[in-house]
VEXVEX-800228 format. One record per residue (C-alpha): residue number from 1; z negated, x negated, y. Coordinates in Angstrom, 1 decimal. Each point is the difference from the previous one (the first is absolute). Example, Ala and Ser with C-alpha at 12.3 -4.5 7.8 and 13.67 -1.06 7.14 Angstrom:
// VEXVEX-800228
<node pos="1" Z="-7.8" X="-12.3" Y="-4.5"/>
<node pos="2" Z="0.7" X="-1.4" Y="3.4"/>
// end
This chain:
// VEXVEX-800228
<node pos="1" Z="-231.6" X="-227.2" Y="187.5"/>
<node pos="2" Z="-2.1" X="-1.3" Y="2.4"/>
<node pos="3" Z="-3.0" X="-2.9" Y="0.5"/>
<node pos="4" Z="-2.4" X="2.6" Y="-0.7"/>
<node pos="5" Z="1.7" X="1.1" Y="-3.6"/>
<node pos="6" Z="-2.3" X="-0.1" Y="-2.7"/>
<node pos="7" Z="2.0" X="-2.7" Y="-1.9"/>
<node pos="8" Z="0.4" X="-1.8" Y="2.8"/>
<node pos="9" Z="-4.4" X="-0.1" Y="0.8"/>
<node pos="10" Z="-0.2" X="-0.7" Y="-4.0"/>
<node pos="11" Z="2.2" X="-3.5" Y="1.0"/>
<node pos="12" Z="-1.2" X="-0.9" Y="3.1"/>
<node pos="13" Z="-3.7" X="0.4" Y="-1.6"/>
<node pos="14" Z="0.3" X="-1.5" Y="-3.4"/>
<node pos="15" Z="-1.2" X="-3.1" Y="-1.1"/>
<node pos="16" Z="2.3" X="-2.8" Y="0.5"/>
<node pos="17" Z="1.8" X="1.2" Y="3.1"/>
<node pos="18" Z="-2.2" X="-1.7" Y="2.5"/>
<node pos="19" Z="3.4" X="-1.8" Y="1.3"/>
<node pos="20" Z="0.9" X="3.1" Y="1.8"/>
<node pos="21" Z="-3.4" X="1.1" Y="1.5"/>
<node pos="22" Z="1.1" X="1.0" Y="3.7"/>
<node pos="23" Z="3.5" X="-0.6" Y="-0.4"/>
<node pos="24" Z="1.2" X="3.2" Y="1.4"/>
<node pos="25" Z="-0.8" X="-1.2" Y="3.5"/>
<node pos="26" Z="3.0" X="-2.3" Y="-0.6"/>
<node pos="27" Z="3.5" X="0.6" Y="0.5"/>
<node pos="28" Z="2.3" X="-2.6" Y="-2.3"/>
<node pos="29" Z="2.7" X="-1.7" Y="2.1"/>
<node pos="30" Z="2.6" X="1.1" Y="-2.8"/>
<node pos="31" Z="-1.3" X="3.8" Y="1.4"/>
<node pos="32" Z="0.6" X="-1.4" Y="3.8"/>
<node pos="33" Z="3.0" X="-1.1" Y="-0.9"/>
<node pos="34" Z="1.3" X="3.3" Y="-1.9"/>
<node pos="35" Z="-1.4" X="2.5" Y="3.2"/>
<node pos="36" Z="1.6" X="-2.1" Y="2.5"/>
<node pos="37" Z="3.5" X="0.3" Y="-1.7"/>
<node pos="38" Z="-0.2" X="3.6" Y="-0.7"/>
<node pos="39" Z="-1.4" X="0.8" Y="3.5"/>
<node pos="40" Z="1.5" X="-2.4" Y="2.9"/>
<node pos="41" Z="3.2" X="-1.0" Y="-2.1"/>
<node pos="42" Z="3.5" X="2.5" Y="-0.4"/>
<node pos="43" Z="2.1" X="1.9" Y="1.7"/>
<node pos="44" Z="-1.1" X="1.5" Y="3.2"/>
<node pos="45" Z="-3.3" X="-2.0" Y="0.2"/>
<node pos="46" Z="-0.7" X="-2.3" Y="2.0"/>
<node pos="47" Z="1.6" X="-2.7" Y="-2.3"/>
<node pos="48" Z="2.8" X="0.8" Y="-1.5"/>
<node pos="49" Z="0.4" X="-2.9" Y="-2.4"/>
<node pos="50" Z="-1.8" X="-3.2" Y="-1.0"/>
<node pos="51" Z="-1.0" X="-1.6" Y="-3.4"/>
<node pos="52" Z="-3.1" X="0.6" Y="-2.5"/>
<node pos="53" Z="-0.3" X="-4.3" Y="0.6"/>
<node pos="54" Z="0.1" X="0.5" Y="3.6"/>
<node pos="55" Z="-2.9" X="2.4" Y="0.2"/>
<node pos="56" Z="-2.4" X="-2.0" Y="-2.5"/>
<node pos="57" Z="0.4" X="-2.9" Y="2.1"/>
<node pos="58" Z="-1.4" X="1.6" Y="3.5"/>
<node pos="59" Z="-2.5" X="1.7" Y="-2.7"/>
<node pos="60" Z="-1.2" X="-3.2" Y="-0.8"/>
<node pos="61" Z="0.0" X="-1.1" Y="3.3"/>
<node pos="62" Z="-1.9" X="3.2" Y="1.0"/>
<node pos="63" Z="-2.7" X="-1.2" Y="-2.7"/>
<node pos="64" Z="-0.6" X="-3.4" Y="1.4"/>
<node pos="65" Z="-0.1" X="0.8" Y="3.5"/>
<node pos="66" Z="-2.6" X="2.8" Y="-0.3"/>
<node pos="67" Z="-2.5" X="-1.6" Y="-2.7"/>
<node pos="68" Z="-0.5" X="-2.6" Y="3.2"/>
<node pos="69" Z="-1.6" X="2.6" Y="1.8"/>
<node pos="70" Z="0.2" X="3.6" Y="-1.1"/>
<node pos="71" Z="-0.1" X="0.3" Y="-3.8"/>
<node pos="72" Z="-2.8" X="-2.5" Y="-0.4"/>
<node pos="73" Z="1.3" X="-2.2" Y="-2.9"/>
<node pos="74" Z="-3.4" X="-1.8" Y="0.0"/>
<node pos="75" Z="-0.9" X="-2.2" Y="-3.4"/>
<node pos="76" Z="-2.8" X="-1.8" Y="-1.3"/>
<node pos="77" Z="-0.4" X="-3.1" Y="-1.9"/>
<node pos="78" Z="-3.4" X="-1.7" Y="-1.4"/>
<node pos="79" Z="-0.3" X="-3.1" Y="-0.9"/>
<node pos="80" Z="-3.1" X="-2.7" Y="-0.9"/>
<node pos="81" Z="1.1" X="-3.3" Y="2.1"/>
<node pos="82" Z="0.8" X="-2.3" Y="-2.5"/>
<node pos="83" Z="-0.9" X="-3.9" Y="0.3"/>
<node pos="84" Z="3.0" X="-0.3" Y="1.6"/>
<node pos="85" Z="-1.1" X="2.4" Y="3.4"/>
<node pos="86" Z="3.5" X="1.5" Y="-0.1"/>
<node pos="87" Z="1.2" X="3.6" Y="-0.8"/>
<node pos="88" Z="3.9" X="0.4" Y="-0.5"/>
<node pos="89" Z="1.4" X="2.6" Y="2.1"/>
<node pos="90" Z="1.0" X="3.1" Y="-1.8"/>
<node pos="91" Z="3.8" X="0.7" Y="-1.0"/>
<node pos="92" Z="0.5" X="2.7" Y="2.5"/>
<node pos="93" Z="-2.2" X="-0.9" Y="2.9"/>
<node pos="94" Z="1.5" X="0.5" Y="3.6"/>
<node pos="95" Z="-3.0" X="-0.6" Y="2.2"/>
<node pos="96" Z="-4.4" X="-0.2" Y="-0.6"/>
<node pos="97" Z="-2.2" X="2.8" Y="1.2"/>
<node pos="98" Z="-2.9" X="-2.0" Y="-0.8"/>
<node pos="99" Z="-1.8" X="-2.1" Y="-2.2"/>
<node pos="100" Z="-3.2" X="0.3" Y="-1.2"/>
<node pos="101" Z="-3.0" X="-1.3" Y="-2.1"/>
<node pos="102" Z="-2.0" X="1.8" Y="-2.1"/>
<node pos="103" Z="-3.5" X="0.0" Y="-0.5"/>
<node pos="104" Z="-2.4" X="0.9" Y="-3.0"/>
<node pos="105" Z="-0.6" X="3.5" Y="2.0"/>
<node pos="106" Z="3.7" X="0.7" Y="0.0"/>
<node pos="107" Z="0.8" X="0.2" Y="3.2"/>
<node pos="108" Z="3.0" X="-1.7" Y="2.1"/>
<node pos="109" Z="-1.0" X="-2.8" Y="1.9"/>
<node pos="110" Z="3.0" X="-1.3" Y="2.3"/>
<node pos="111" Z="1.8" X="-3.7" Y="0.3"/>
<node pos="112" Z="1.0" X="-0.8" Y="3.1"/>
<node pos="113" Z="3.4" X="-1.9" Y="-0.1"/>
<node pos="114" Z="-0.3" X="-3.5" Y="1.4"/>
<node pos="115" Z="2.6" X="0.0" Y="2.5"/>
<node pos="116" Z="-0.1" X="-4.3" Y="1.0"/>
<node pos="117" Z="0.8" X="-1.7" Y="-3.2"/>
<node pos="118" Z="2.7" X="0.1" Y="-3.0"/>
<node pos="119" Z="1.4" X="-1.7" Y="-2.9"/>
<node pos="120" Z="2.7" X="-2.1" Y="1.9"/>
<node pos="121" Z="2.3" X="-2.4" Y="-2.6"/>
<node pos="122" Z="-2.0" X="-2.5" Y="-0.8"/>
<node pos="123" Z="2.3" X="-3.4" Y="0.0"/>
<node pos="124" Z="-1.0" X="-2.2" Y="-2.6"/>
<node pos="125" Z="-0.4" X="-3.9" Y="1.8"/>
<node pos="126" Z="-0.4" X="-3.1" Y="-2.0"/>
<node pos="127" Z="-1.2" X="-2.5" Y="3.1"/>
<node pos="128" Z="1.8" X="2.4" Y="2.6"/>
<node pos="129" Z="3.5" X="-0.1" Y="-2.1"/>
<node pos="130" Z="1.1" X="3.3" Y="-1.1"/>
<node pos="131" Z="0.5" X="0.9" Y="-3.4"/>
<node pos="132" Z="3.0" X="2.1" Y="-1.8"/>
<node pos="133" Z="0.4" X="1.6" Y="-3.1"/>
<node pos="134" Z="1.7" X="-2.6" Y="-2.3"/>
<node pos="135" Z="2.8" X="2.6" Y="-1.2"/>
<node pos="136" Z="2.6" X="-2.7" Y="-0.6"/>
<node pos="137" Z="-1.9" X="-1.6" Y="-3.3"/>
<node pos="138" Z="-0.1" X="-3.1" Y="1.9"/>
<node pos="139" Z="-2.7" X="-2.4" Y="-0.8"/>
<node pos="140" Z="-3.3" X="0.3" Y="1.6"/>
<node pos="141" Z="0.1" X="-3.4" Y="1.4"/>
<node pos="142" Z="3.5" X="1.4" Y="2.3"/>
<node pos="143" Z="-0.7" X="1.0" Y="3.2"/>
<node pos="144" Z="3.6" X="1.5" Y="0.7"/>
<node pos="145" Z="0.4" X="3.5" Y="0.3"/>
<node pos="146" Z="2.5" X="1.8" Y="-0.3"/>
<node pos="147" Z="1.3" X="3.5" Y="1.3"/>
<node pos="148" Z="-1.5" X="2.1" Y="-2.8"/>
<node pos="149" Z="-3.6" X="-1.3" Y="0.9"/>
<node pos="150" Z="-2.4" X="1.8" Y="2.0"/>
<node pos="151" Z="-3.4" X="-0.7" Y="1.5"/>
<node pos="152" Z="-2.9" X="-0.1" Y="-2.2"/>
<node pos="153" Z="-2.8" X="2.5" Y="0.7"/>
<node pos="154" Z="-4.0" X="-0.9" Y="0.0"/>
<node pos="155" Z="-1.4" X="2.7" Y="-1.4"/>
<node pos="156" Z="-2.4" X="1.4" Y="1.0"/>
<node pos="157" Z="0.4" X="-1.2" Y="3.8"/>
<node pos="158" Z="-2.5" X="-0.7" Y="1.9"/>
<node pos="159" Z="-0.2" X="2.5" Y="2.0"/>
<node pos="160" Z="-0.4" X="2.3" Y="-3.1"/>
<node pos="161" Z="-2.4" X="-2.1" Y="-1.5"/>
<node pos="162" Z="-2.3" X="-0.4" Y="3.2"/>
<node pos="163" Z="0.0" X="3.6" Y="0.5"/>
<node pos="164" Z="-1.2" X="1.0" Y="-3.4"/>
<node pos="165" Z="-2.7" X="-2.2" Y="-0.1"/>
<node pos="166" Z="-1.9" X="1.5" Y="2.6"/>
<node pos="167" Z="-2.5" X="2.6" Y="0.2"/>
<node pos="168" Z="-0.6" X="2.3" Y="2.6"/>
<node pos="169" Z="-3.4" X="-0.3" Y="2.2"/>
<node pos="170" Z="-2.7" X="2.8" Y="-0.5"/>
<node pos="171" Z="-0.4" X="0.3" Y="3.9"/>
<node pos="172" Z="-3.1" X="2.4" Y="-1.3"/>
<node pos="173" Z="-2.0" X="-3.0" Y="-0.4"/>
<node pos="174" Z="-0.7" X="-0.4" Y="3.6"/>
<node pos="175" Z="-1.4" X="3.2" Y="0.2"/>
<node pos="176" Z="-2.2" X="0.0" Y="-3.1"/>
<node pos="177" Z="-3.5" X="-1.4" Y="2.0"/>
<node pos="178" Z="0.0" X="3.3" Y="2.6"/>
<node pos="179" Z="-0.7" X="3.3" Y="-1.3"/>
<node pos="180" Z="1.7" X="1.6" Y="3.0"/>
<node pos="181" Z="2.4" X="-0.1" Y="3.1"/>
<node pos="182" Z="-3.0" X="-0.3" Y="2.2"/>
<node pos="183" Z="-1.0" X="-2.8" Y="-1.5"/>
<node pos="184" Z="3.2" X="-1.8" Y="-0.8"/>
<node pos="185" Z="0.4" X="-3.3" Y="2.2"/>
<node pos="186" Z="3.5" X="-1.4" Y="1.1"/>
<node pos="187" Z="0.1" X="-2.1" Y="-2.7"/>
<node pos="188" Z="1.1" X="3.3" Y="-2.2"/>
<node pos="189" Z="1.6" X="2.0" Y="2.5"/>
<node pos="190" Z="3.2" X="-1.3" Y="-1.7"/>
<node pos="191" Z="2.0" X="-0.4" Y="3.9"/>
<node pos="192" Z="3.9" X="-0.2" Y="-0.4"/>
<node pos="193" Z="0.6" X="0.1" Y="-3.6"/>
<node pos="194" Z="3.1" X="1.5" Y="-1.3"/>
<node pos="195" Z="-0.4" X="3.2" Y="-2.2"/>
<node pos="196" Z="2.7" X="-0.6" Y="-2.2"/>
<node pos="197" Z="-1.8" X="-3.4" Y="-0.8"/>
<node pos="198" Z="-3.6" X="0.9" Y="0.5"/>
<node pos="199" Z="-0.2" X="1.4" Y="-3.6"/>
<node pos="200" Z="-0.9" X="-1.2" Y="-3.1"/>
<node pos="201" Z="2.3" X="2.1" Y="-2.5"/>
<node pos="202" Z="2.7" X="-2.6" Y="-0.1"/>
<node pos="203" Z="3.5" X="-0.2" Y="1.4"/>
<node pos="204" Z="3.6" X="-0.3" Y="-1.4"/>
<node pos="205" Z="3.5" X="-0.5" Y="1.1"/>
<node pos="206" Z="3.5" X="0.3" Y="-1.8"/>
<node pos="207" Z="2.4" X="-2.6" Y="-1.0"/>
<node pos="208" Z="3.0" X="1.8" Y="0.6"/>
<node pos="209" Z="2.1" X="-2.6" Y="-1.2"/>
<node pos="210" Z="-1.7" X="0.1" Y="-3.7"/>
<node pos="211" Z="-1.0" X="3.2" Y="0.0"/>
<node pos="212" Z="-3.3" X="0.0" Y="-0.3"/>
<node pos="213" Z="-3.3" X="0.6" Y="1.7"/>
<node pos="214" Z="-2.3" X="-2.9" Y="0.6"/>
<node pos="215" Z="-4.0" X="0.4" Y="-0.3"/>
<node pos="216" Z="-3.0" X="-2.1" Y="1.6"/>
<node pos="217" Z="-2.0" X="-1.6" Y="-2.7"/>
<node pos="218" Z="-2.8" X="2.1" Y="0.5"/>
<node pos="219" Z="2.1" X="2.8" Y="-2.1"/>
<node pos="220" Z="0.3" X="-1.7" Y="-3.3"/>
<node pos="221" Z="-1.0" X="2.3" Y="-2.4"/>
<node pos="222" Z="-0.4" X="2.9" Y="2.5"/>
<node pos="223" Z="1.9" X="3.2" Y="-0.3"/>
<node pos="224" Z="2.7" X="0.8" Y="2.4"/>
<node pos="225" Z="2.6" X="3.2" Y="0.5"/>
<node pos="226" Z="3.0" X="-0.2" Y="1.9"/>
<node pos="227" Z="0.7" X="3.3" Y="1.6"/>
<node pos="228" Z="4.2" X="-0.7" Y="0.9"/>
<node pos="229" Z="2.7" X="2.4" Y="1.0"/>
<node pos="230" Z="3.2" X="0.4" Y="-2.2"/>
<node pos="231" Z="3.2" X="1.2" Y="0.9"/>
<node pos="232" Z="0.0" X="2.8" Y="-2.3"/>
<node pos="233" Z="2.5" X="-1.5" Y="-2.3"/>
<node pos="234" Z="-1.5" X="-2.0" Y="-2.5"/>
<node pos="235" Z="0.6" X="2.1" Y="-2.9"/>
<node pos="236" Z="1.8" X="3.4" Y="-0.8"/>
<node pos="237" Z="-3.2" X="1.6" Y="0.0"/>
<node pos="238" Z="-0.8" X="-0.9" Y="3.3"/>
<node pos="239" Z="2.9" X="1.7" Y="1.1"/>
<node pos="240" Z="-1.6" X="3.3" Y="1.3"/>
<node pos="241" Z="0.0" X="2.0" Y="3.3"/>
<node pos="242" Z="-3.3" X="1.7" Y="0.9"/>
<node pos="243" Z="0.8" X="3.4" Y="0.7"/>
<node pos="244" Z="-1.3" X="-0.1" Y="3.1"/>
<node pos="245" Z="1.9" X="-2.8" Y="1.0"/>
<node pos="246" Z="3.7" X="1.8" Y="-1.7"/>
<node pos="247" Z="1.7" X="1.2" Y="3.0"/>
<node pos="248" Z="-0.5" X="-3.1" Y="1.6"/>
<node pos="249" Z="1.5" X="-1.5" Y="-2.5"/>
<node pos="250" Z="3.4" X="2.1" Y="-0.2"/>
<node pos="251" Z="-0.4" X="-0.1" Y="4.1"/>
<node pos="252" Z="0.3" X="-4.2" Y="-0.6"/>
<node pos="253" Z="3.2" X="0.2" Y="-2.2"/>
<node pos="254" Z="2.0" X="2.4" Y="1.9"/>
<node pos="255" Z="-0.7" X="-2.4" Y="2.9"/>
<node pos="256" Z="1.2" X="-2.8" Y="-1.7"/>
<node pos="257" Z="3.1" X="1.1" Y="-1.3"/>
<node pos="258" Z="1.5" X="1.5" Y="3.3"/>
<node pos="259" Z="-1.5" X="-3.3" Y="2.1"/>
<node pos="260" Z="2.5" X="-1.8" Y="-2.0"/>
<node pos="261" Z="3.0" X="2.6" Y="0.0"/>
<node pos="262" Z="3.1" X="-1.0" Y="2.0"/>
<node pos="263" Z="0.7" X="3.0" Y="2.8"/>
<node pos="264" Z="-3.4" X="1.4" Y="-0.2"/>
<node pos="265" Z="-0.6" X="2.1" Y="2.9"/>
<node pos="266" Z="-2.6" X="-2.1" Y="1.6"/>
<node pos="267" Z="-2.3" X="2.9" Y="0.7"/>
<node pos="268" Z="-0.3" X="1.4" Y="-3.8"/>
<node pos="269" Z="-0.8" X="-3.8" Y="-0.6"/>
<node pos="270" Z="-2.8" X="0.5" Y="2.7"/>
<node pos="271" Z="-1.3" X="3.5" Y="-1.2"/>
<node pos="272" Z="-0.7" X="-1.7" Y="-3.4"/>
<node pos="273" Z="-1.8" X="-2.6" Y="1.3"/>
<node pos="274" Z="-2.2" X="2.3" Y="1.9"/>
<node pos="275" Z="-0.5" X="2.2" Y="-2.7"/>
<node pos="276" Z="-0.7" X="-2.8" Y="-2.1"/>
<node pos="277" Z="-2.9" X="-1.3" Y="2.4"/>
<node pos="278" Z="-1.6" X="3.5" Y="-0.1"/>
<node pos="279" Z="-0.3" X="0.2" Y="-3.5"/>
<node pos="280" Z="-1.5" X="-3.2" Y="-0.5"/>
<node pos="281" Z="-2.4" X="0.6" Y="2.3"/>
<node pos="282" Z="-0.6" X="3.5" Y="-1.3"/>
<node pos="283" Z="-0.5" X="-1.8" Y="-3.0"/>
<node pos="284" Z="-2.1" X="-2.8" Y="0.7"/>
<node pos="285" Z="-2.8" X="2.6" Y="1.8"/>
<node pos="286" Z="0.3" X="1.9" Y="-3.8"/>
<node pos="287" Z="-0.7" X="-3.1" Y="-2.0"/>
<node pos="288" Z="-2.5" X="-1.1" Y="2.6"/>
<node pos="289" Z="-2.4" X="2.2" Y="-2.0"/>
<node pos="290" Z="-2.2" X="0.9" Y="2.9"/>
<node pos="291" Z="-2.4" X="2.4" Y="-1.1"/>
<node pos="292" Z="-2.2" X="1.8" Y="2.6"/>
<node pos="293" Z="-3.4" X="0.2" Y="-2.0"/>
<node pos="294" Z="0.1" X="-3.9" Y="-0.8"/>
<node pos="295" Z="1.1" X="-0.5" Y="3.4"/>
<node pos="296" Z="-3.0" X="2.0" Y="1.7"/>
<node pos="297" Z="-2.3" X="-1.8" Y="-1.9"/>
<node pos="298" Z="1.3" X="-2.8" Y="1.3"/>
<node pos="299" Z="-0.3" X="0.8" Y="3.4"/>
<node pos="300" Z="-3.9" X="1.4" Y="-0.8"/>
<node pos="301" Z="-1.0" X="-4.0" Y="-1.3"/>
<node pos="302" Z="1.5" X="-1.2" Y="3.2"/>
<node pos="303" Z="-1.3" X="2.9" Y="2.3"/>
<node pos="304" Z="-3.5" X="-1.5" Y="-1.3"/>
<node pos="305" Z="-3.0" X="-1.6" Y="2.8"/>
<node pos="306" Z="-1.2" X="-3.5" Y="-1.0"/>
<node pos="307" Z="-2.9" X="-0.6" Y="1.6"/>
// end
């Protein structure tokens, strides 16, 4: 029986099923995997033999490279910044969206990432002599090393340190004596600042090397959400195909099985590809969600006279 069964509506609606509330949009990649065996794989078709390992693999593969850009595997994290103005980067992060604050209204303020400082390895110096790890249980008072021991790191640095101790400059202040534009003088005109810097919702950068994201001390306390992109992969549940998005994906395996065939004719290798361009555009303009009422109202606020 179908979705619409009366069994089936009793399930989907009863309490405690909230887990699957607009689940049949999905595809399962163990149901990707099953269709493209039965419909590209076996005699007479276009290939005539290859394993059940073979085709999760490129399936997989499939996953990861559209969540990047066409099946919008877009997640969210909130945190309060903790004393220690870091936030540990989540298990299945791939790249940041953005990252915002939030305020008491709720609404997303953004960071903007500080793009001329870091968290370098801090050396720790005793008089400008380099200290190791003593990983030999030699005594404190002998100075030889030997191959086992490694640098000793300052922590924080002070790079880190100096950075998290600021806060950013209300550049608003200069305007706060003049009431309007006409009346603002050049000492609030605000000439040559830098957007990304002439703001006073604080900034950020990531410690790639740690794994974590690094706050300005004016966010102590504050709540923050990471909005990040993941691969698609992290768990089993996250393993789905939108159906929009499902031939796309069946057009990316094929593709990647006969790309790596020996004695291939080179121009069914090229028809996949093509195909497998067109359907991930076709695709991407479904999930694009464009609707044309929200869209005309759109263009009606930006149609309007300011005077």
């Amino acid at each position: 029986m179908g979705l619409l069964d009366g069994t089936n509506q009793a399930t989907y609606y009863g309490a405690g099923n909230a887990a699957n509330y607009g689940n049949y949009q999905f595809t399962s990649l163990e149901n990707i995997i099953t269709g493209f065996m039965f419909a590209y794989v076996g005699e007479n078709k276009i290939i005539s033999k290859t394993s059940r390992t073979d085709v999760q693999f490129h399936a997989m593969r499939a996953i990861q490279e559209l969540s990047y850009d066409v099946l919008k595997s877009f997640k969210s994290q909130e945190i309060e910044v903790p004393n220690t103005l870091s936030m540990i980067l989540p298990q299945d992060y791939v790249n940041y969206i953005k990252i915002v604050r939030v305020g008491s209204d709720g609404l997303e303020r953004p960071l903007y990432p500080a793009s001329k400082t870091s968290d370098p390895f801090a050396i720790t110096q005793v008089d400008g002599v380099y200290q190791f790890t003593d990983t030999d249980n030699a005594d404190s008072d002998d100075d030889t090393t030997t191959g086992t021991d490694s640098l000793l790191e300052q922590s924080p640095s002070n790079t880190s340190s100096s950075f998290q101790s600021q806060t950013p400059v209300n550049y608003q202040l200069y305007d706060i004596n003049y009431s309007s534009d006409i009346e603002i003088s050049t000492e609030g005109r605000r000439y040559g600042l830098d957007p990304q810097h002439s703001q006073i919702n604080g900034s950020f950068f990531i410690d790639q090397l740690r794994g974590l994201i690094k706050f300005g001390s004016a966010l102590a306390g504050v709540t923050v959400t990471l909005h990040y992109v993941s691969d698609g992969l992290g768990t089993d549940a996250e393993m789905v195909v939108h159906k929009f998005c499902e031939e796309a994906c069946y057009k990316h395996i094929a593709y990647g099985i006969l790309s790596t065939r020996s004695n291939m004719p080179e121009y069914i290798v090229q028809r996949f590809k093509r195909e497998r361009f067109a359907e991930t555009r076709k695709a991407k303009i479904r999930l694009s969600n464009i609707k044309i009422e929200e869209f005309t109202q759109v263009l009606k606020g930006m149609g309007k006279q300011i005077k």
